[in-house]
N, C-alpha and C positions, 0 to 999 in steps of 0.2 A: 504494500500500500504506500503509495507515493504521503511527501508530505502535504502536498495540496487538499485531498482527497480525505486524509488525517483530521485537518484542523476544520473543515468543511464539515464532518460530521463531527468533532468535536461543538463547531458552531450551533450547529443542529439541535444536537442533543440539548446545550445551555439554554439556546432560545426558548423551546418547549416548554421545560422545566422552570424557567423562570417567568414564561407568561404566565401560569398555571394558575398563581397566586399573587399579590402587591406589595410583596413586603421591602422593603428599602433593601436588603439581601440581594432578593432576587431580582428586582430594577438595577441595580449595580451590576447585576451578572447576568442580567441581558445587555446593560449597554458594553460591557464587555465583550460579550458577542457577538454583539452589531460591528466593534471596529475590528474585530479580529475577522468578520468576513467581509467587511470594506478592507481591508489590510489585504487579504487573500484575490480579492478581483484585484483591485490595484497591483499585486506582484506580478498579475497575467500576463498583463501589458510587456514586461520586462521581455527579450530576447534571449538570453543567456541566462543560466542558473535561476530556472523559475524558483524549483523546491527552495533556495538559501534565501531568494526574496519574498518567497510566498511566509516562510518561517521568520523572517525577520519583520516583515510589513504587517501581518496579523498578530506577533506579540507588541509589535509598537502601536497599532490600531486599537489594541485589549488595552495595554494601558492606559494610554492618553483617555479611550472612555470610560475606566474606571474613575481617574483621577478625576474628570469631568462631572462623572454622574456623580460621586461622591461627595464633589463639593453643590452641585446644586441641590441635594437633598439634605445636604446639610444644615441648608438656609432655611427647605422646606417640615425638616426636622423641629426647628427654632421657633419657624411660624408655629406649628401644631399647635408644642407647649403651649407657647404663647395664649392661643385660642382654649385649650383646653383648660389654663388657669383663671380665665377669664367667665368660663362658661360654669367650672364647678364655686366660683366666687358667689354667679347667679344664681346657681341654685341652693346652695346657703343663702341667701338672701330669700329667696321664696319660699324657703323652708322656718326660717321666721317670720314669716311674715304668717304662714300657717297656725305657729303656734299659738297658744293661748295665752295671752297678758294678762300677769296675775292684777288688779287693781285696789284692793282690798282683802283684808284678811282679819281675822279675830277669834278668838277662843273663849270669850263672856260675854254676857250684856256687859260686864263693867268694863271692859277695855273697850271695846268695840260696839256699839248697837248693830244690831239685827237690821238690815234694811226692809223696808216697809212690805217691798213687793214676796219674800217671805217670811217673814213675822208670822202670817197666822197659818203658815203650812209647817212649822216645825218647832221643837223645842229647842234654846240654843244651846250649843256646843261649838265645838271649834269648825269654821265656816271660813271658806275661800270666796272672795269674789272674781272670776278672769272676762277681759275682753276677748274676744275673738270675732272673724270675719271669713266664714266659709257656707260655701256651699255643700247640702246635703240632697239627694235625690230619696225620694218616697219608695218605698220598698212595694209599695202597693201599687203604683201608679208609676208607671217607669216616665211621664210628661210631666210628673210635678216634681219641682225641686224650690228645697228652703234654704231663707238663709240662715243664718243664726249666728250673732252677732254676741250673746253673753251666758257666760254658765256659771253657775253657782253650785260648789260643791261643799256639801254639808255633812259634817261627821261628825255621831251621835255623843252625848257627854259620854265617859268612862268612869267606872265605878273603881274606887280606890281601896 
């Protein structure tokens, strides 16, 4: 097997295997493979000692597009992060904004009063008041959805 013929399927092979999938890997070792068979035509052209040019123009054609591909996915590597820390920032941001705000709190009528709106639904004990702003869907009714804007969590006195 000549060496033209060698790197030719060797090119082959790369390319395949590195379509397959996207990984910055295998983009690097396609575009390795791309100038290793521009390297391989380009030697064609030569008169004399194809196989020495064909082997010397396809390892200089692999490198230069490694070193190529390399550096511009390196930028594109940077960007991602970038984007990616930008996006999990947002969604920590959303993820508070879900939460419930505590806005009051109490454990007696003597420290705290009871707010009016349940005073006569419970006896006091230690009581939460939280803001909150979400949407909830009707479990009977898949077209109705509420919002619900505050919740009060109430725990019964303790016996000592």
């Amino acid at each position: 097997m000549t060496a033209t013929k060698f790197i030719i399927l060797i090119t082959a092979a790369l390319m395949i295997s590195a379509c397959s999938t996207s990984t910055t890997r295998n983009t690097i070792l396609r575009d390795m493979a791309i100038g290793a068979a521009v390297g391989t035509f380009v030697a064609q052209t030569r008169d004399n000692n194809k196989e020495a040019y064909t082997s010397m123009y396809a390892g200089i054609g692999a490198a230069t597009a490694g070193v190529v591909s390399v550096y511009i996915n390196a930028a594109n590597d940077d960007e991602l992060k970038r984007e990616n820390q930008n996006l999990k920032s947002k969604i920590e941001q959303f993820q508070k904004q879900l939460e419930p705000q505590l806005v009051q709190k109490g454990n007696s009528l003597f420290s705290a009063p009871l707010p009016k709106e349940v005073s006569t639904l419970v006896e006091p004990g230690e009581w939460k008041r939280y803001k909150l702003d979400q949407w909830v869907q009707d479990q009977n009714q898949p077209n109705t959805w509420y919002r619900q804007v505050e919740m009060f969590e109430i725990i019964p006195p303790v016996a000592r």
